[in-house]
N, C-alpha and C positions, 0 to 999 in steps of 0.2 A: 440755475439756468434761466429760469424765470424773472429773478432780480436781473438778469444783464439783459435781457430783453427788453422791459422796463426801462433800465436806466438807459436805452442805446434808441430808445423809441421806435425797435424794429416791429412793424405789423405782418403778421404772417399773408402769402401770396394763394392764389388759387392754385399754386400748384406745390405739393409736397417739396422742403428744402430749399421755398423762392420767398424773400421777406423785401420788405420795404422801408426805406427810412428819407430823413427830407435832412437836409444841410442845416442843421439851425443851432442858435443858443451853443447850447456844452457840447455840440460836436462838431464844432467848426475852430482853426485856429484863432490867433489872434488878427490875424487880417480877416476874418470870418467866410474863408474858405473851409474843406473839406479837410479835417485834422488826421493825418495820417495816425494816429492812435485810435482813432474811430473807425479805421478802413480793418487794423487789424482784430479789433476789439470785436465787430460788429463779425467779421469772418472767424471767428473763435465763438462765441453766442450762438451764430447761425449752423454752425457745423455741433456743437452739442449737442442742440435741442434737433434736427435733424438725425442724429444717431443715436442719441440720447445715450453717450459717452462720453467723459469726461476728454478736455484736450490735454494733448501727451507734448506736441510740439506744434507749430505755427511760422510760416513762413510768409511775408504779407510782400508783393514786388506793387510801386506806387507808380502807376503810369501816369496819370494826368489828376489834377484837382476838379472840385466843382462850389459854384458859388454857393452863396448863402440863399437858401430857400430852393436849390437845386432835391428834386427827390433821387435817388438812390436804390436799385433795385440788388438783392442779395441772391445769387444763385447758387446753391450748394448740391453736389452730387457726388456720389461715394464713388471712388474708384476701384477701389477694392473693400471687401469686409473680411473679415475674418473671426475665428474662435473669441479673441480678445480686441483686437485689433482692427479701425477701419479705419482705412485712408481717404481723406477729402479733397475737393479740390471747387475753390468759391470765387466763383467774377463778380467783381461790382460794378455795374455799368448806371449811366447818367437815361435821363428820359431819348434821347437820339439814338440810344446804346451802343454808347461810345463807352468803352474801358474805360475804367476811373482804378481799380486793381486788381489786382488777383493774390492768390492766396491757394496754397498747399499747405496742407497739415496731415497729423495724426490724432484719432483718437482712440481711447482704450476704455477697457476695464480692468483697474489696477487688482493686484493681487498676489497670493504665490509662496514662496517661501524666501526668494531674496529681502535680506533686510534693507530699508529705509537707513541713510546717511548722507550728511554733508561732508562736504573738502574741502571747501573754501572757507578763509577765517574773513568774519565781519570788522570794517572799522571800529576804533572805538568812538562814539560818538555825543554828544549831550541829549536828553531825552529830549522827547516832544517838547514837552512841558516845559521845558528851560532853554528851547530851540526859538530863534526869534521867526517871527513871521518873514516868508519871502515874497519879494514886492514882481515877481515874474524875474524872466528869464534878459531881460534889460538889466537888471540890476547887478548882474556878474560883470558888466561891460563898466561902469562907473568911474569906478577905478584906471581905466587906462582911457578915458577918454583924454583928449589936447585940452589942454587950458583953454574957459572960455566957452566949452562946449557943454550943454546940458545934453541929460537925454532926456525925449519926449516921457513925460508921464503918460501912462494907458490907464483904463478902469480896472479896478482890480477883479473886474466880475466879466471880464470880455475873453469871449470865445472858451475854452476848456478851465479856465480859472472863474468860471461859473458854477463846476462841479465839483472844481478839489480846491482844497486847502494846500500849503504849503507853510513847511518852517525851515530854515537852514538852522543846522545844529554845529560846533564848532568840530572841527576835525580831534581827538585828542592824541591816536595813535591811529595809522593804515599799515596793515600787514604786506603790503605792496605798493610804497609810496615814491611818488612819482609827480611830473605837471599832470595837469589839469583833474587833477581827483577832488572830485564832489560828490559830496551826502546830503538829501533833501530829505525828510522828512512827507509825506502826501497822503494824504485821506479823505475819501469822498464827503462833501459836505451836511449831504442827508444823511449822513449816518449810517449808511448802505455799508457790506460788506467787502472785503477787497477779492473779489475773486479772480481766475487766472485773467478771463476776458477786462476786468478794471485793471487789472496789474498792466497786461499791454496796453493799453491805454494811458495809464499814467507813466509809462516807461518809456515813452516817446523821447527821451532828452541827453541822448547821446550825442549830435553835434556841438551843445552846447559847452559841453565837458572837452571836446577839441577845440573848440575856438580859445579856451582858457590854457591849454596846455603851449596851445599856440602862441599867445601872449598878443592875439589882434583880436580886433573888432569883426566877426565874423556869423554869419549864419547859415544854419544847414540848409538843402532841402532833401526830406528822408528819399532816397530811393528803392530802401529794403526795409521793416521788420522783421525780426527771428525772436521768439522767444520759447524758453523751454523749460516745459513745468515739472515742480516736484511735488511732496508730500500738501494736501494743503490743507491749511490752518486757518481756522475762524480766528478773523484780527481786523482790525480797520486804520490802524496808522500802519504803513508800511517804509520800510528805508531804501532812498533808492541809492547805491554807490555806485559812483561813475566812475568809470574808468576809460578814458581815450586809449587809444591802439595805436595807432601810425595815422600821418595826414600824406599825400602826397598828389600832386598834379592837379590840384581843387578838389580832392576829393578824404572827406576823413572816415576811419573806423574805429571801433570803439564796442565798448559793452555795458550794461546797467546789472548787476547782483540785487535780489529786490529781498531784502531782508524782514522781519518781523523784530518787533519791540525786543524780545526775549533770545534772537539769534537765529530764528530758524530761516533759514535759506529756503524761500518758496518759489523763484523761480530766477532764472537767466537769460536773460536778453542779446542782443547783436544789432548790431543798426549800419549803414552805408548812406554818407549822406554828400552831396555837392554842395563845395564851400563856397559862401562868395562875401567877400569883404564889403565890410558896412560902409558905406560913402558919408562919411564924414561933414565934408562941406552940407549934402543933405542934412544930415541929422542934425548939426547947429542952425539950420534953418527951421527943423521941424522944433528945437528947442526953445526956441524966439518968439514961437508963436503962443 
């Protein structure tokens, strides 16, 4: 809990289950706004270390963003507790406090006699090590841009791509093969561990996976995280398998399987995001320059 504190740069508040964080560097997107993986991540950290119970499940709804250098106030308060079992519920709001999102979850202490199992089969996919590096999330787009068009180059260290690594591995087999199915590769750069609070955080990339299945030029904006935890496992590359769901009316769904090197399924994700096509004419302009 302490590592995602840390790496989330949240400072504890004057008041029990209220922390602080500021818009900056690795928790902002690539426009370096406020990166919806940081809204979940930081309400997943803030509800542990307040219950000091591990998170069971995570629901994060994205009202509005905030700039870069925006501070961020975390409020966490149990709705219920129980024997094993407490329920949370976390607002993040801007310095005006204005909603920036909110968040429901569960937390536990695991235990019992039911066994520990997965159900779901893993792609098969090439290892880290023989996965090429991924140049961001532009880079799925290359391939169908119009002749003539480049896309803008970004730095490879801006906004969230400051804290994680990325390699695309080649698909070899999907147990459930479909459009838009992608395997990334992601691990924190410092060498930090992945835990559930990093895993939402690097799981943010379910639009992406529909704009591909789509076969346009398109981008999300998240309106939901869901993600939901299992067994976990000390590991630091983690796989993330996309799978798109359905698009319809500008709006797409979708899921992330977030795998370990070795198979082991540690958590599941869900994402709802507003699609809106990339304006072309733009981006040849932005490529010219």
């Amino acid at each position: 809990m302490q590592s995602d504190v840390d790496f989330l740069d949240l400072v504890p508040g004057d008041e029990p289950g209220r922390f602080h964080f500021t818009v900056e560097d690795h928790l902002a997107r690539l426009d370096g706004k406020l990166y919806g993986g940081t809204a979940i991540a930081a309400s997943i950290a803030a509800s542990e270390f307040f219950t000091e119970r591990s998170v069971l499940w995570t629901t994060t709804q994205f009202v509005s963003t905030a700039p870069s250098g925006a501070e961020i106030t975390v409020a966490t308060e149990a709705l219920a507790e129980g024997r094993r079992t407490t329920q949370v519920r976390v607002t993040g709001t801007d310095a005006e406090g204005r909603v920036m999102f909110a968040s429901l979850g569960a937390m536990g202490r695991t235990g019992g006699d039911l066994p520990s199992a997965g159900f779901e089969r893993r792609p098969e996919v090439a290892d880290p090590d023989d996965a090429r590096p991924w140049s961001g999330p532009f880079a799925s787009f290359r391939d169908r841009l119009p002749p003539g068009v480049e896309m803008p180059k970004l730095p490879a260290d801006v906004g969230f791509h400051r804290a994680l690594e990325f390699r695309a591995p080649e698909i070899r087999s999907h147990p459930d093969p479909g459009p838009g199915r992608m395997a990334l590769w992601v691990r924190r750069r410092d060498g930090g561990p992945a835990t559930p609070a990093i895993i939402a955080y690097m799981a943010d990339m379910v639009p992406l996976s529909v704009s591909s299945a789509l076969g346009v030029l398109a981008i999300g904006m998240s309106l939901d995280n869901t993600i939901r935890v299992g067994e976990p496992v000390e590991t630091d590359w983690v796989l993330l398998d996309l799978r798109p769901h359905l698009a319809h009316g500008g709006f797409g769904h979708g899921v992330v399987h977030v795998w370990t090197p070795d198979g082991h399924l540690v958590a599941t994700a869900s994402q709802t995001a507003a699609m809106r096509i990339i304006d072309v004419e733009a981006l040849a302009q932005l490529g010219r320059r």
